[in-house]
Residue, then its C-alpha position, 0 to 999 in steps of 0.5 A: x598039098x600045095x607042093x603036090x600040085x605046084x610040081x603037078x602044074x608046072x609038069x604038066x606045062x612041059x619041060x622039055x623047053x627048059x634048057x632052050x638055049x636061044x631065046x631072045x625073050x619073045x617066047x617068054x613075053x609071049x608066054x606071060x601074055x598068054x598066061x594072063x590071059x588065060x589066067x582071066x579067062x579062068x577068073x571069068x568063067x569061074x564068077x558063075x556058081x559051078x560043082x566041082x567036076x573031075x576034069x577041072x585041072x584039064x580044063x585049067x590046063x586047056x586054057x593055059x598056056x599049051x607051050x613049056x616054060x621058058x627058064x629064065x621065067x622059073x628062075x625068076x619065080x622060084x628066086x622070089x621064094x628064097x627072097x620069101x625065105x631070108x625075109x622071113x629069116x629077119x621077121x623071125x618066122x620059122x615056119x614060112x622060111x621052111x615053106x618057101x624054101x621047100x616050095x623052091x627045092x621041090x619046084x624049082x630044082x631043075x631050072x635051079x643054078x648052083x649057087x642058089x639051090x645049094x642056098x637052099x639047102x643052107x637055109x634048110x640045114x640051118x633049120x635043122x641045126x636050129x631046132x633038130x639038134x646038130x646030129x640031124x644038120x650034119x647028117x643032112x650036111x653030108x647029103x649036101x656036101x656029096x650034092x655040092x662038094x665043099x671045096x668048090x661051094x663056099x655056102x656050104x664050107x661056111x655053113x659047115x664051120x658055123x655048125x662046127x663053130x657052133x658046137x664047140x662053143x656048147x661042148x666047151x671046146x674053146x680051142x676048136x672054137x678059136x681055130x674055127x674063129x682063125x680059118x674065119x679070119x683067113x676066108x675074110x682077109x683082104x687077099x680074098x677080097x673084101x666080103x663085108x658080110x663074111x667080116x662080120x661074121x668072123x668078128x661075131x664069132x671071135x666076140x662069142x668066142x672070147x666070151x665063152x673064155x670069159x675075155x670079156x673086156x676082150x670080147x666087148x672091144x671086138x663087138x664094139x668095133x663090129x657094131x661101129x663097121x656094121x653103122x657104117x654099112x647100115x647092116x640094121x639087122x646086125x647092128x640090133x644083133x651086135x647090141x645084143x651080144x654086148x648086153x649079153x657081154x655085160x651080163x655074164x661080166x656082172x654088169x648088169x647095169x651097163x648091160x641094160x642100155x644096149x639091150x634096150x638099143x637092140x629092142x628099138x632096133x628090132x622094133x624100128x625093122x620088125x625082127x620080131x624073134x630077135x626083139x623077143x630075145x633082147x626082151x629076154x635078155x632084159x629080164x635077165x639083166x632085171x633078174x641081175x640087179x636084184x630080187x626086187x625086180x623079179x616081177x618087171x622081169x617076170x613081165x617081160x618074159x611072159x611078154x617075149x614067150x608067145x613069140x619064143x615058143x612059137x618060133x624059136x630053136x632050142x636053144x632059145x626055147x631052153x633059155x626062155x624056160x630057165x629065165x623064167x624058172x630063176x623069176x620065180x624063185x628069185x620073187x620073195x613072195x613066191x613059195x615053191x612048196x605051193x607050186x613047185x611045177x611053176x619052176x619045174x616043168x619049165x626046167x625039165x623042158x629046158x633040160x630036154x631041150x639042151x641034151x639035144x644040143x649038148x649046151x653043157x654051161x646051159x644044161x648045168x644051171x638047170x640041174x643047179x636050179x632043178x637041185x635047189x627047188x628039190x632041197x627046198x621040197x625036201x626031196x633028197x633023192x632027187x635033189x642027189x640025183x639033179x646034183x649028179x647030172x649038175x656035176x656031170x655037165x660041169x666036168x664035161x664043160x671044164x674037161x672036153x672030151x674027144x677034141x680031136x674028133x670036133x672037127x668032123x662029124 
């Protein structure tokens, strides 16, 4: 409804001055002004009890400004929204990126540059990516690439290589993974010119890289250095991120207790710069290195996990989701004084929502641990027809991680 009647609204101004091309900026001044006051003329009118009649748009429309809106006026407002937009990308709400962004695509396309309508539709994929699955990013990728051509729009190429990149790493193409990791190299290096943001994009992506092929001590010297350049530049928000990944490093090289600091680190971060969806995720990450250490701590684990989720299910992708679900699924049975014969649907519904969650992302090393999980709950119900069946699906994704198929075809759609 709001996107019906902000596009009505500014139609209804005129667009036949929106590509007026000597404007020394009085008309917009003018305009401002006159808007104003027509906007207080409307607020005085309006103190006095009134019934809603059908002519109360052209009677808005009577008092506003009569003359077309200048472009620089909807360039401005409509930047305000994609400022909107990636504010809320580090808050961490979906929701409000999605609204700010439509609001600009729909309202603001015309009077749009280049550069930053094609953001938009980047921060519109990425949401796609995030929680459609990548079938439903690239086929919007498509439409994009056919709107802005790849070769002449870098915002575009490089969120084509993240989807990619992003991809292989969850099929467990590592070798399409590293040769996405080179090109990043390559866009980044100094013969290019110095973009420190697109630095420390291709360190994260080698870091990630090199942990899926179980590198670790190469990958934590790789993140160790990226945490140190994004200090420098005071890149807060990657900084926490950067923590995160080395906790993360930690963990799966079965350090918890190395692990916990860094996650702590990130936590205090996000809570210093309010990314609330990332604090949870380092919540999260905690109670995974809290599980590590041991089944005496089940239950601080447990804690910590009920804490992270409002904001998890509330506003993380997928991928997110899925983990949160198996954290919590592994808090139950790692707890001694929990029985799975007495509530077997504790760990069941949230592994069978993790599953479903990850066949959409084709999060194969993910998926195999929920079937794992999933086949030891049913052997300790004594289901064996279901336990066989979990087992297959376990083997199926373990193969597929250890043995990638159709590597030549990753690097397309």
């Amino acid at each position: 409804q709001n996107l019906r009647l902000s596009s009505h609204v500014l139609s209804d101004f005129g667009t036949d001055g929106l590509s007026i091309a000597n404007d020394n900026g009085s008309f917009s001044t003018s305009w401002l002004r006159n808007l104003s006051d027509a906007s207080s003329s409307w607020h005085s009118s309006s103190t006095k009890p009134r019934k809603l009649i059908t002519n109360d748009f052209d009677n808005f429309h009577f008092h506003a400004q009569p003359s077309p809106i200048p472009t620089s006026v909807l360039q401005l407002a409509g930047s305000a929204y994609l400022m909107r937009a990636t504010a809320w990308e580090h808050y961490g709400s979906a929701p409000m990126v999605r609204m700010n962004t439509l609001v600009y695509a729909t309202c603001f396309a015309d009077a749009a540059s280049s550069s930053e309508l094609s953001l938009a539709y980047v921060k519109l994929i990425e949401q796609l990516a995030v929680f459609k699955g990548y079938s439903a990013a690239f086929c919007a990728l498509k439409l994009a690439e056919e709107k802005f051509p790849s070769s002449t729009n870098s915002q575009i190429h490089l969120l084509k290589m993240q989807l990619l990149h992003e991809r292989a790493l969850h099929r467990g193409h590592l070798r399409i993974a590293q040769q996405i990791c080179d090109e990043f190299g390559v866009l980044s290096s100094s013969v290019s010119g110095v973009d420190i943001e697109l630095k420390t994009e291709a360190s994260l992506r080698r870091a990630r890289t090199l942990l899926a092929a179980k590198q670790f001590s190469q990958a934590a010297a790789v993140a160790n250095s990226l945490f140190t350049t994004c200090y420098k530049y005071n890149m807060q928000v990657e900084n926490a991120s950067v923590l995160l990944l080395l906790a993360e490093i930690h963990r799966k090289s079965d350090n918890a207790v190395l692990g916990l600091p860094y996650a702590l680190a990130s936590q205090s971060f996000c809570k210093s710069f309010n990314l609330d969806l990332l604090e949870a995720s380092a919540t999260l990450t905690l109670a995974e290195l809290w599980l590590a250490l041991g089944s005496n701590h089940a239950k601080r684990a447990l804690s910590l996990v009920y804490q992270s989720l409002p904001m998890i299910l509330g506003h993380g992708g997928l991928e997110l989701r899925a983990r949160s679900q198996i954290v919590l699924a592994k808090c139950h049975l790692t707890d001694p004084e929990f029985s799975v014969s007495e509530d077997p649907c504790a760990v069941l519904d949230p592994l069978n929502q993790a599953a479903e969650d990850l066949q959409v992302l084709e999060y194969h090393e993910m998926a195999a641990e929920v079937y794992y999980l999933k086949a030891m709950t049913y052997n300790h119900l004594g289901k064996e027809y279901e336990r066989e069946e979990a087992a297959a699906r376990f083997k199926e994704h373990v193969t597929a991680l250890e043995n990638p198929r159709d590597e030549e075809d990753s690097l397309v759609y």
